[in-house]
Structures are given as structure tokens and as C-alpha cells.
C-alpha positions in Angstrom: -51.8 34.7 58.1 -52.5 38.1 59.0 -50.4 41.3 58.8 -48.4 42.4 61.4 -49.5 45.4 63.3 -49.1 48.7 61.3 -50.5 52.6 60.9 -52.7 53.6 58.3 -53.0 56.9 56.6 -55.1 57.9 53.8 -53.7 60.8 51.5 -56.3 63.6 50.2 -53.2 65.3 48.2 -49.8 64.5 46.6 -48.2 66.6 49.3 -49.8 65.0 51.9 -48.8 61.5 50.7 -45.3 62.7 50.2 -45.0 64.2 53.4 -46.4 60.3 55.3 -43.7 58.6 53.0 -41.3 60.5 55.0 -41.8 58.2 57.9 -39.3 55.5 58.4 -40.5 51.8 57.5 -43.5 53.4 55.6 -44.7 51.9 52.2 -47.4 52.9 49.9 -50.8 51.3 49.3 -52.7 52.4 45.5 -53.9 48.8 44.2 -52.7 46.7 46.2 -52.3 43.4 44.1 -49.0 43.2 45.4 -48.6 45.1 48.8 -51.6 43.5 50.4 -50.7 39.8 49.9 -46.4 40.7 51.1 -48.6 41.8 54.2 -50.6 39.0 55.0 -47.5 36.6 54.8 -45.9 38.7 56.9 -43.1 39.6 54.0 -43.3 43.2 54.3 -44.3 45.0 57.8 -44.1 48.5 57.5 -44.5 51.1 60.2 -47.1 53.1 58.3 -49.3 52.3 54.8 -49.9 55.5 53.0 -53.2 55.1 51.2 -53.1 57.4 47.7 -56.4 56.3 46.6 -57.7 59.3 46.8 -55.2 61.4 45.3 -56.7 62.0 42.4 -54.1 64.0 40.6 -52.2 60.8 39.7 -55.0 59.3 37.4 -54.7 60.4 34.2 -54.6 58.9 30.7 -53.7 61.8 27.8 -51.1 62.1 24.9 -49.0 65.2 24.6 -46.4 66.2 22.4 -46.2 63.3 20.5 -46.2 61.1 24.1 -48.2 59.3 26.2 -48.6 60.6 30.0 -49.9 58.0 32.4 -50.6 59.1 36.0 -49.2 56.4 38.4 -52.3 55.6 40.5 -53.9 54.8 36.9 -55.8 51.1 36.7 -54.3 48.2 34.2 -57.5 48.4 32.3 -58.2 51.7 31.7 -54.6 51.3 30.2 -55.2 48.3 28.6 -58.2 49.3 27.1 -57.8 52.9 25.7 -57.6 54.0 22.2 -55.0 56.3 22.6 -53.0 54.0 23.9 -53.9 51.4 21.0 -53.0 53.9 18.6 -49.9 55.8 20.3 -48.0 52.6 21.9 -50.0 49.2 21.4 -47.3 47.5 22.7 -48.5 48.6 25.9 -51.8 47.6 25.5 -51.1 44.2 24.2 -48.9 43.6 27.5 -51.3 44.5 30.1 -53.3 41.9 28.2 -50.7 39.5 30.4 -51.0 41.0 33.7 -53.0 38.5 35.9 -56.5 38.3 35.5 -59.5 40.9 34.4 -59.9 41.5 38.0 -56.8 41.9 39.0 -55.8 44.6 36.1 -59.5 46.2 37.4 -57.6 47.2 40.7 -53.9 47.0 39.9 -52.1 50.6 38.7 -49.3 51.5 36.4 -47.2 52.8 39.0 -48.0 50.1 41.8 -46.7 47.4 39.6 -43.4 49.3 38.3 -42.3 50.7 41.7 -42.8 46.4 43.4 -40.0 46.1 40.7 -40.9 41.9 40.0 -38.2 40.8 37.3 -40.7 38.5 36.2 -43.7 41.0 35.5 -44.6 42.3 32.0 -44.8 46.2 32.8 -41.1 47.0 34.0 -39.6 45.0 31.1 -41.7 46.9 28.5 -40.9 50.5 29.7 -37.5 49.7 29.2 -38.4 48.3 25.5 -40.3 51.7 25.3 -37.6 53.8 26.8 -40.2 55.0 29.1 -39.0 58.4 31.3 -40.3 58.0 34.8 -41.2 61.2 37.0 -40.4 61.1 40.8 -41.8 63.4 43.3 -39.8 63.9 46.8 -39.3 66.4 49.3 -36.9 68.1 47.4 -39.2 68.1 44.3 -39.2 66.1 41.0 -37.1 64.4 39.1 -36.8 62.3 35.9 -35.6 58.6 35.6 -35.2 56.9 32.2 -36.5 53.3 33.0 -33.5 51.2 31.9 -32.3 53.3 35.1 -34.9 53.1 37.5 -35.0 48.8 38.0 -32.2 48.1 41.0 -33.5 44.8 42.0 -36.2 42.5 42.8 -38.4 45.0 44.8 -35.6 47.3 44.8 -35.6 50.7 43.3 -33.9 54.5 42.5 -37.0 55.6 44.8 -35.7 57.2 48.0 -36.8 58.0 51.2 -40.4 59.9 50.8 -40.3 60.0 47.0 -43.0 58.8 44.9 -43.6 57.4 41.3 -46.4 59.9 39.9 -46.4 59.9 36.3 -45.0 57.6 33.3 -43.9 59.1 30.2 -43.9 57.0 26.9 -42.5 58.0 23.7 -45.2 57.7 20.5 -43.8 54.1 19.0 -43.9 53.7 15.3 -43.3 50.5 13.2 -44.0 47.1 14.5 -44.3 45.5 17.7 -44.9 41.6 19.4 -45.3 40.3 22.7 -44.3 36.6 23.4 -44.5 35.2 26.9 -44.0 32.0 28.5 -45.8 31.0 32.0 -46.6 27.6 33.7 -49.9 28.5 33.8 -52.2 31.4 31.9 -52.0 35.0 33.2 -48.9 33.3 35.8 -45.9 35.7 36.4 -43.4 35.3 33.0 -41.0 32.3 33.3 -39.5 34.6 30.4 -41.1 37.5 28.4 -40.0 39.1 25.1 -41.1 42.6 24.2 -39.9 44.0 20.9 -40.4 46.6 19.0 -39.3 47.3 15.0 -39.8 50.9 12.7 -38.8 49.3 9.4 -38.1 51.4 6.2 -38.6 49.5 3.1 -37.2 45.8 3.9 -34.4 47.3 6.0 -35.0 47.8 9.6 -34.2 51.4 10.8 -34.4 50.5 15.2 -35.3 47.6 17.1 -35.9 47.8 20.8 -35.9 44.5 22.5 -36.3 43.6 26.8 -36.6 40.5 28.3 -38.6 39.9 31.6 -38.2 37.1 33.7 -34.2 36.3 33.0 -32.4 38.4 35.0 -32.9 40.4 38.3 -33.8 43.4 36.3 -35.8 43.6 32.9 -32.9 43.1 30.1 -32.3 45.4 28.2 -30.8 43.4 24.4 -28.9 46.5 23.2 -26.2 44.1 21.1 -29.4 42.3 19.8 -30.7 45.7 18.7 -27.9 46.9 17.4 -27.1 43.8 15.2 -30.8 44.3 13.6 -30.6 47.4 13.1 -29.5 49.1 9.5 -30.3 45.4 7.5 -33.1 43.6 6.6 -34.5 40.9 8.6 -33.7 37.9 7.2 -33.8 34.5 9.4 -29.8 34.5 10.0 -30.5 37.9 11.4 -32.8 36.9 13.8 -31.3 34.3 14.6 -28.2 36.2 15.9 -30.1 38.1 17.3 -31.9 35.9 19.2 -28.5 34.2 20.2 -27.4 37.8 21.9 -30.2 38.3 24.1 -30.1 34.6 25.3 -26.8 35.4 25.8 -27.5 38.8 28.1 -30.1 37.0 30.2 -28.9 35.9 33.8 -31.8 34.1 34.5 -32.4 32.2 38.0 -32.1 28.6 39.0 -35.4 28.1 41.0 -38.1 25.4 41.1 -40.1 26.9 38.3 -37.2 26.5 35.8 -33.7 25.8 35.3 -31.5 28.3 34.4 -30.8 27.0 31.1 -34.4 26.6 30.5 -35.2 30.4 30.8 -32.2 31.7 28.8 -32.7 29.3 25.9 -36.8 30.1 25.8 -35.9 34.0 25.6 -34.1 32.9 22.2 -36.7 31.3 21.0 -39.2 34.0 22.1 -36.9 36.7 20.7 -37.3 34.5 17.1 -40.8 34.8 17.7 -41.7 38.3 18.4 -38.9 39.9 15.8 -40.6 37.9 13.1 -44.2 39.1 14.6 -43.3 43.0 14.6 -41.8 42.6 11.2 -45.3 41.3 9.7 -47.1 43.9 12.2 -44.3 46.7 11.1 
């Protein structure tokens, strides 16, 4: 198929971007792995695609104040591929290592694949392990999101009418850290996705952070799970708790792919997995 009939605009300037998105039914256009195939089936018709390409303000890759600040129109790979992010927060890096193919992660950016909001992609679910801080620009300026707050929906968003994602903010991550993902196929969207993160002192583990992706219709957040791990040493009974929490804070779907109690008893197992993979990383 082809897309509907629709109005193109290219931006030279975050204002001028911001300004377009002001237009009823208008959507945004910076990679376009996921916009451009919604358009050919006809899934999304918008009145106007706001091309930020050119915007060149929202490509950056730097660490500041103990943080790493990624501008949203930033590519997978220069992500995936950066020492700084290997050595600031390589549980990032290790993800994008799931996103689709080389090629895809060549033309795909940070904030393109947060703001489509898939449950079952890597990147929202491990912001909200991070506890990644989202910056949003609108008409009446910017504001802040954490990113356990920003996820609504499948597709759906705390982005309002004209406002665009523009930077991503990710806390320095010390200790350990695993990524465990389950697909049909290689490089497929997660049936389910663990991301977990441990900072151990000693034998006794100080914070975990654990999301799941692909078991709800929002990345999962496994605070109970966290909170059990925390302040002990990880033994196999603790993992194993903790594995039973998140399975039991998934909502996964019932689709063709999988049955429900498919996905939520694979996040246990994956949760086993990755806790015991941070600990030997940590």
C-alpha cells in the first residue's frame, strides 16, 4: 500500500519544528523505522509530517555531571557503539545490540523509538531500568519527565499537542548489569525482555533496578522485585523470589505470538537469568 495523502515539512530549527507540530493530526518524521511503515499500511495518516532531520541541535552524544545526555534525533549506533556510553551506562549499549538489524539501528534515533512507545521494544523498558529523566520542549517551554512516567500506552504518551522529545538524560550506572531477551526470531520485537541492573557491596546487594518489556502495555517497572533484593546477598532463593514478583507484575497479552501465560512465566525465568548475569558482571 501506499500512504494516504499528507503535507510535508522539513524543519531547519527546534522552533521551527515545534511551531509545525502545532498543527492538528501532525506527527513527526526523524528515522523513520517506525513512522514510515504505520504510513504505508495506512495505520497512521496524519495531516502534516514534520521532518527534524535537519535539526541538528538534537544530535548529541556527551556525559555531564556524572550523566549521560543523548540528543533525541541521535542514531542507535552511534549510541550503541560509543565509549562513553560503554563506560557510563553499558546497559544501554548492550540493548541497542537488540534493536532490529545493523541497518535499521544505522537510521533509527533514541528519541523516535521512545516517543512510538512499543511495549515490546528494548529502549523504553530500559530507561525505566535506568530511571532515565526525559526533557520535553513545547510551546510553553520545557519540561522534565522521569521515564517510569512518560509510557501511557502502546503508542501513547505524556507528549502533548506540539511538544517534542529532545534530549534523554541517563544517570552514571555503577555495579552490574544483564540483558536477557526472548524473540521468535533474531533481532524480532521482545516476546519478553529483562533489563537489570545490580551495585553490590561486598556479597550484599545495595540496589537492583529491574523492567520488563514485552509483558504489559507499558515497560514494567519490578519495584517489589527490587526491593526484595535489595539489602541481602543474592543467593538462589533470592532470585528466585524475585523472579516470582516480576512474573507476578507482568500483564502480558494474549495474542498469536504467545499466550499470556507464556510471556509472564518466561519474564521469571529471564529475570533468574539476568540477576545472576549482573551479579558475576557486578
Amino acid at each position: 500500500m501506499k500512504a494516504a495523502p499528507f503535507e510535508y515539512f522539513r524543519a531547519s530549527s527546534l522552533d521551527d519544528a515545534i511551531e509545525a507540530l502545532s498543527t492538528p493530526g501532525a506527527r513527526v518524521l526523524a528515522g523513520g523505522q517506525s513512522l514510515v511503515p504505520l504510513l504505508n499500511l495506512r495505520q497512521a495518516r496524519p495531516s502534516l509530517v514534520v521532518d527534524i532531520n535537519r535539526v541538528d541541535e538534537l544530535s548529541f552524544l556527551r556525559e555531564e555531571n556524572g550523566r549521560l545526555e543523548i540528543g533525541a534525533l541521535t542514531r542507535h549506533r552511534a549510541v550503541e557503539t560509543s565509549a562513553v556510553v560503554r563506560s557510563t551506562v553499558p546497559l544501554l549499549a548492550e540493548a541497542l545490540g537488540f534493536v532490529g538489524h545493523v541497518a535499521i539501528r544505522n537510521r533509527g534515533t533514541i528519541g523516535g523509538s521512545l516517543a512510538h512507545a512499543d511495549p515490546a521494544a528494548e529502549l523504553p523498558a530500559v530507561m525505566v531500568a535506568l530511571d532515565a529523566e526525559f526533557a520535553l520542549r513545547g510551546p510553553e517551554g520545557e519540561r522534565l519527565v522521569a521515564a517510569r512516567d512518560f509510557f501511557l500506552g502502546p503508542q501513547r504518551t505524556v507528549l502533548g499537542p506540539g511538544e517534542l522529545l529532545t534530549r534523554i538524560s541517563v544517570p552514571r550506572h555503577r555495579g552490574g548489569w544483564a540483558v536477557e531477551e526472548l524473540s521468535r526470531r533474531s533481532r524480532d520485537l521482545a516476546l519478553v525482555a529483562v533489563f537489570a541492573t545490580v551495585a553490590m557491596s561486598g556479597d550484599t546487594c545495595e540496589t537492583a533496578r529491574i523492567a520488563v518489556a514485552g509483558a504489559g502495555p507499558t515497560p514494567i517497572r519490578a519495584t517489589a522485585a527490587e526491593e526484595s533484593l535489595a539489602g541481602g546477598p543474592l543467593t538462589d532463593d533470592a532470585i528466585a523470589l524475585a523472579a516470582e514478583l516480576v512474573a507476578s507484575a507482568t500483564d502480558p497479552p494474549e495474542d498469536l505470538h504467545a499466550p499470556a501465560g507464556y510471556r509472564r512465566e518466561m519474564a521469571a525465568v529471564l529475570t533468574r537469568r539476568a540477576i545472576a548475569r549482573a551479579k558475576e558482571v557486578a
